[in-house]
N, C-alpha and C positions, 0 to 999 in steps of 0.2 A: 490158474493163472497167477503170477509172480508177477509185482509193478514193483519196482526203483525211483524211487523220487531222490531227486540232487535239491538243493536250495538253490532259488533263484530267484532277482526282483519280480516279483510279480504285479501287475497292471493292466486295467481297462474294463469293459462293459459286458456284462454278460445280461443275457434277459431269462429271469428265473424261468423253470419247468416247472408244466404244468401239474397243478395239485394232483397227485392221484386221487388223494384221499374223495375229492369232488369230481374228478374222472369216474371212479366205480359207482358214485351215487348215481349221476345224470346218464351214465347207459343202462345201467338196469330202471331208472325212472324210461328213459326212451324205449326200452325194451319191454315194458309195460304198458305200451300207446299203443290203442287199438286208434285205425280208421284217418290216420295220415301217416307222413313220416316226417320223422325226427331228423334233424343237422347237428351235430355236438362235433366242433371244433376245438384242438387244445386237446388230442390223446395223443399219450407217448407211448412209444414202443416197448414201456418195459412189459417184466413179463406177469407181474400181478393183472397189469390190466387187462392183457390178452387173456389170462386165465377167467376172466370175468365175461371176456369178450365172447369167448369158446361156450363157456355155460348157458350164455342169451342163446345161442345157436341152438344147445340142446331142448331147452325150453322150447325150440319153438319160434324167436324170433330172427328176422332176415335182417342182417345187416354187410356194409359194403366200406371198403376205407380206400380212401384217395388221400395222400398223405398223412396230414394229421388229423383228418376230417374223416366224421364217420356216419352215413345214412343207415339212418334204423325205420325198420317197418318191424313194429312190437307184438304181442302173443297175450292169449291171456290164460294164462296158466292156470286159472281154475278149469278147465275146458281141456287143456291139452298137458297131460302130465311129461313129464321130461321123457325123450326119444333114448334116452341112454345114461350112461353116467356120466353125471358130472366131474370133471378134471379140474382141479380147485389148486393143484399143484404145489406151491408156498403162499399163498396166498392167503391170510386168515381172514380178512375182508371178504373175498370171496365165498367162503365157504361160510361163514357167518350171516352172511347178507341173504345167500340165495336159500340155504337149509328152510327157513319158514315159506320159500314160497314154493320150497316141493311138496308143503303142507297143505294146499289148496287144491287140489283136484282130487283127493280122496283113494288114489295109487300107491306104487311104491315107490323113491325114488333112492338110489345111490350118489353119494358124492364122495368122491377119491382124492385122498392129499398127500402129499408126499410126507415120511415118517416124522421128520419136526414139526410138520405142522398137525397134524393127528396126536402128537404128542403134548398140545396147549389145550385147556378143558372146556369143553363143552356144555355143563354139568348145567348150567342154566335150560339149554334148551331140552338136554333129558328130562330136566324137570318138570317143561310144561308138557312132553308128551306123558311122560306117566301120571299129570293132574287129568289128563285128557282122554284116556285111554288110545293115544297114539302108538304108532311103532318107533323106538329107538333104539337101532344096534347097533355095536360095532363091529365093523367084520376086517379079515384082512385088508388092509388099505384104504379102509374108508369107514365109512359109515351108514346105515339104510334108513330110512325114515320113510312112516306109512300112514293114511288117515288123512282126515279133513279137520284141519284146525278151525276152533268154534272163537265166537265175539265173546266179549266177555270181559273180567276185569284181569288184570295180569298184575303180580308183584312181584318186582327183579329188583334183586341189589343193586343200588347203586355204586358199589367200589367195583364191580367187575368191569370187562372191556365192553365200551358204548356199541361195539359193534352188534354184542347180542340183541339191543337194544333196538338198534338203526334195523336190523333185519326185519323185526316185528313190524315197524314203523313202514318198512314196503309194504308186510302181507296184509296188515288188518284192514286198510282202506279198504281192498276186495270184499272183506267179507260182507253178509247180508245186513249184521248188526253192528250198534256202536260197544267200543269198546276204552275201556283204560287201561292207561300203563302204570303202576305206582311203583317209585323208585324209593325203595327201603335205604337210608342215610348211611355213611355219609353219597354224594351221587360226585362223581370223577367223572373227568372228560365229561364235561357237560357241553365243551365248543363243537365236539365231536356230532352231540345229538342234534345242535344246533345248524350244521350245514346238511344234515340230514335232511331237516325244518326246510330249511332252505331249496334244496335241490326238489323235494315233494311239492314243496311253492310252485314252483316252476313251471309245475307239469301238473297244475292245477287238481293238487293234493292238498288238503287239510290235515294240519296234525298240529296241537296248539296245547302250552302247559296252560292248566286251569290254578295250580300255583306254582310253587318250587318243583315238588317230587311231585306232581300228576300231570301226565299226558292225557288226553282226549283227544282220540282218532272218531271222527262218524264213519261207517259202515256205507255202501252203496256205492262207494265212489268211482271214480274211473279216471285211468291217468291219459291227458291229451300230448299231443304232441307238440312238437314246438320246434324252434334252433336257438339254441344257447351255443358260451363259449367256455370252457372250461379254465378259469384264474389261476393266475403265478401260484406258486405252494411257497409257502412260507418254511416248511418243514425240510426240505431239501436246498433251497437259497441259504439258509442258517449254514451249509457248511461256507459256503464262498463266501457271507460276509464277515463269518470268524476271523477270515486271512486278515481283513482292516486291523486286528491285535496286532497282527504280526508287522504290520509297516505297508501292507500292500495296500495298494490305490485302484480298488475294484469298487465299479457300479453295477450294479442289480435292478433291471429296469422290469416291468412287468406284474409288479404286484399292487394289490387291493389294499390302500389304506382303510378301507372300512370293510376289509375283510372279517370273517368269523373264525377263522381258521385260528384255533389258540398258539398254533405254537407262533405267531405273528411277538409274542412276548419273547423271542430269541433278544431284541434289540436291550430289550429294557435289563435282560439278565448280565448279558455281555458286558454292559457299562457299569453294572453289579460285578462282577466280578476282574473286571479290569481296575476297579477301585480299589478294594480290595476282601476281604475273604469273610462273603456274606454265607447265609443261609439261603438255602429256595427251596417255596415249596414248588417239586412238578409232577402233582396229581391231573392236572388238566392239561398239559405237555407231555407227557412222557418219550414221546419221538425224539425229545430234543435232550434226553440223558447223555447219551452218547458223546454229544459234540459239546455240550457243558462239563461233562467231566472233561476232556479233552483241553479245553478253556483254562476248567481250572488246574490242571494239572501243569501246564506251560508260565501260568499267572499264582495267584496268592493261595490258589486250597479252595475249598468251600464246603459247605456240609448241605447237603440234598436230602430232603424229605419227600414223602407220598411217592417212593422208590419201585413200592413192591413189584407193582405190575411189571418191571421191567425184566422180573424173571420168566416173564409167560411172553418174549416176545420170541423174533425169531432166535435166537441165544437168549440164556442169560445176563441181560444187559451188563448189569453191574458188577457180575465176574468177570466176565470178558474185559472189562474197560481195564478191572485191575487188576487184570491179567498180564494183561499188556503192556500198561503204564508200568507195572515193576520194573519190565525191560528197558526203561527210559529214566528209573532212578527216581520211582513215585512210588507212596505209598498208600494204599485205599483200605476201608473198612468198609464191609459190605453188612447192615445190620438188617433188620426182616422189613423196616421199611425208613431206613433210610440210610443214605452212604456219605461217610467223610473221605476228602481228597486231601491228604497232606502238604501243606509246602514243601519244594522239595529242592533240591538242585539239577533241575530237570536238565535230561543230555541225550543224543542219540544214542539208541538202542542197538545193545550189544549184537542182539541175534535178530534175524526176521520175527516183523512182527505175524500173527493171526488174524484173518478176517473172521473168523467163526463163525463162517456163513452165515454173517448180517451186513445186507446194503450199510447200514447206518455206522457200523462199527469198522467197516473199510473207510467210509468216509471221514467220518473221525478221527482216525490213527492218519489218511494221509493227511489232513490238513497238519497235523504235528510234523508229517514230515520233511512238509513242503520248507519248515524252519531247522528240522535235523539232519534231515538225510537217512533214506533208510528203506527198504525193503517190505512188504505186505503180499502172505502167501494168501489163496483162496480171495482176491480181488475185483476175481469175478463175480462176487454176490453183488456187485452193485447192478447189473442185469437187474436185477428183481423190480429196483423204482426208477434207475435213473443210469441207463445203459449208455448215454453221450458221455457221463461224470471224466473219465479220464481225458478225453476231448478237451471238453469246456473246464477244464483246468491246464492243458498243455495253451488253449487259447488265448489264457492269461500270462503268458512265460514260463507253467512250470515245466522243469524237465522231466518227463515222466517216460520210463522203457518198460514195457509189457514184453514178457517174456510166457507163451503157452505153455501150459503141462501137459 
């Protein structure tokens, strides 16, 4: 899919979409509720979550959606191992989160991803099956995991993705005993493990740091059910209220000021770099790479730290950005863990830009273009989190023509 954006004034109210990131937690917590059922309000259509949604099913759990509302009657997966394979599709969330709890019934289980995402490393949880004497393969399109994961104490790096992290944080409550997490320094994305915290809260789970780097999960536990509602995302709002650089007069109604979600510090950077040409570190944001080089690439420059991870997302973040940006008359340095954005005399872009099959980096490129004018091949990746986006940008004035491949 090809989109066209013209510049246009753009204006008025939008009410942010709902967090994925706290969408994937609270149905797999609901899909872990034996002995009622679950209400969780606030799920979007995209297609991460369905990939998530698809997985409870395999597992085991019965659920039902009437808009954006979805009834879970939950499973307990120590009891019933997965009916088939898992369909994890782009999702790395998904396939992160649910991998340890195909570790709980003492089977085999498969879980299938599509080639970029099989292509981001796993290396952590190979690790605790071979401390364990587990099964971890990889086989064409997926990967196999067998054995019953034991209590115990656990050491994971802290710079990796919190999701390996958050996954363990579902399975260990199950098990019979307690156990720890200890987070080897420096620990990234720590707001990440924190809505984890949060969403286990919920659904009357314990999981509490005993200081910085240690977790303590007790053993025995059991997830209840409940109705929650899943909160504005801070992380996809960030592109629509970039357009405010630009002159536009849009509101974003729907979010959590006493939210956990880190990348809620879009605001704070914005006003950073509309000043002019700071440093940031986003070790604990990384989602929000994308649309801060994009910022700075239209404004004064900026030089970005605690990068790396951005190579392990769905692209290469930080190539992509300055991939792109060249065609706009920007110039980037991509270093191992962190990227400078030149001042530049920033203009619209000679040829179509690249989505590089990343929601984030479609969204990115169009907010730039909303001020240039300009073309975005593969614009379809925004499907992935936030399938309304070209919608609820034409909703604000922009001109936007979708053109199928």
């Amino acid at each position: 899919m090809t989109v066209t954006i013209r510049p246009a004034p753009l204006r008025g109210r939008i009410k942010a979409p709902p967090s994925k990131s706290m969408a994937h937690r609270l149905l797999i917590c609901g899909g872990l509720s034996e002995g009622g059922e679950t209400r969780i309000r606030g799920i979007s259509d995209s297609e991460d979550v369905s990939a998530t949604l698809d997985c409870l099913s395999v597992l085991g759990a019965y659920w039902e959606r009437a808009g954006d509302s979805v009834r879970l009657r939950g499973t307990d997966p120590r009891r019933h191992p997965p009916a088939g394979p898992l369909e994890c599709r782009e999702s790395g969330s998904t396939l992160r989160f649910f991998l340890p709890l195909c570790l709980l019934s003492g089977g085999e289980a498969v879980l299938h991803g599509a080639p970029a995402l099989l292509s981001r490393p796993l290396s952590v949880y190979e690790t605790v099956c071979r401390e364990q004497g587990l099964l971890f393969r990889t086989e064409a399109g997926g990967v196999r995991v067998g054995g019953r994961l034991s209590p115990g104490e656990y050491r994971i790096p802290g710079n990796i993705s919190s999701q390996f992290i958050s996954g363990l944080l579902f399975a260990l409550p199950l098990l019979a005993g307690d156990s720890t997490l200890s987070l080897l320094p420096p620990v990234e994305s720590r707001s990440y493990l924190l809505l984890t915290m949060e969403a286990l809260h919920r659904f009357g789970v314990r999981a509490d740091f005993r200081d910085e780097r240690t977790l303590f999960i007790p053993g025995g536990q059991q997830y209840l059910s409940t109705d929650v509602e899943v909160e504005g995302d801070y992380s996809n709002a960030a592109f629509f209220a970039a357009l405010r650089l630009f002159g536009a007069a849009v509101e974003i109604d729907g979010l959590n000021p006493d939210s956990l979600q880190g990348d809620r510090a879009y605001a704070r950077y914005f006003a950073m770099l509309d000043r002019g040409t700071p440093t940031i570190h986003i070790g604990d944001c990384p989602d929000l790479g994308p649309i801060l080089m994009a910022v700075a690439a239209a404004r004064n420059g900026a030089v970005f730290c605690g990068t790396r991870r951005l190579r392990i997302k769905e692209s290469d973040r930080g190539a992509a950005m300055a991939e792109e940006l060249s065609k706009m008359g920007v110039s980037v340095t991509v270093r191992e863990d962190s990227i400078v954005v030149y001042p530049a005399d920033f203009h619209a872009p000679q040829e179509p830009l690249n989505g590089h099959n990343d929601h984030r980096i479609v969204m990115a490129l169009a907010t730039l273009l909303t001020q240039t004018g300009g073309s975005i091949t593969g614009a379809e990746a925004v499907r992935k989190s936030l399938p309304e986006y070209f919608s609820m940008l034409r909703s604000l004035g922009a001109e936007v023509y979708i053109e199928k491949t």
